[in-house]
N, C-alpha and C positions, 0 to 999 in steps of 0.2 A: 310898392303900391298895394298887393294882394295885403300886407301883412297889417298896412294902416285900415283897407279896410275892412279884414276882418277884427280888429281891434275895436272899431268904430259900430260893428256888429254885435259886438259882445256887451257893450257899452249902451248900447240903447237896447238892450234884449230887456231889460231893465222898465222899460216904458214902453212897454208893447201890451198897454191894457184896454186902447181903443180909444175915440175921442167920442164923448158924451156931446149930442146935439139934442136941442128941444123947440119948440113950437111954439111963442111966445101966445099965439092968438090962439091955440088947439090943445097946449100943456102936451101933447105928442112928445114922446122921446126917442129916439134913433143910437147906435154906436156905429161907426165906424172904424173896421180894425178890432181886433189884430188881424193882419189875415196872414197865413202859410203862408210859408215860400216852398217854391217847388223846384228850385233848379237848385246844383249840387254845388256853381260857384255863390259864398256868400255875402259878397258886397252887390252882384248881380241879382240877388234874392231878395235885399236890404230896398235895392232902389227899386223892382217890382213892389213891393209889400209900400212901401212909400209912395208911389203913385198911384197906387188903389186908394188908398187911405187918402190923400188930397182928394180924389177926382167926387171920390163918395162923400166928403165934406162938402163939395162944391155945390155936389148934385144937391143934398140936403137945403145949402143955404140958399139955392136958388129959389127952393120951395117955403122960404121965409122960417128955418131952423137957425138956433143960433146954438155957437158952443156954450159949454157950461165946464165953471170950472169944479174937478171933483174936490 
């Protein structure tokens, strides 16, 4: 399991450039992500870094941001 996912780690290190939100009504832009990981296991660091990054997407679309694609 550790080895799929640090595999699965490596493999999206790749697409760790943040996700681009904007303000349809304010033109406002936001990124979300990348953020650090901090702990030494890195599938435990993958799914930290991953649920910031949703939670701050959410927070944003709550406030009427939408993605944008790059």
């Amino acid at each position: 399991m550790r080895v799929f996912m640090l595999c699965l780690c490596v493999a999206l290190a790749g697409c760790a450039s943040g996700v681009h939100m904007r303000n349809p009504m304010t033109g406002a832009t936001a990124t979300c992500g990348p953020f650090p990981s901090g702990t030494r296991d890195p599938g435990l660091s993958q799914m930290v870094a991953e649920q910031r990054e949703e939670r701050c997407i959410s927070d944003f679309q709550r406030q009427g941001y939408e993605r944008v694609n790059n």
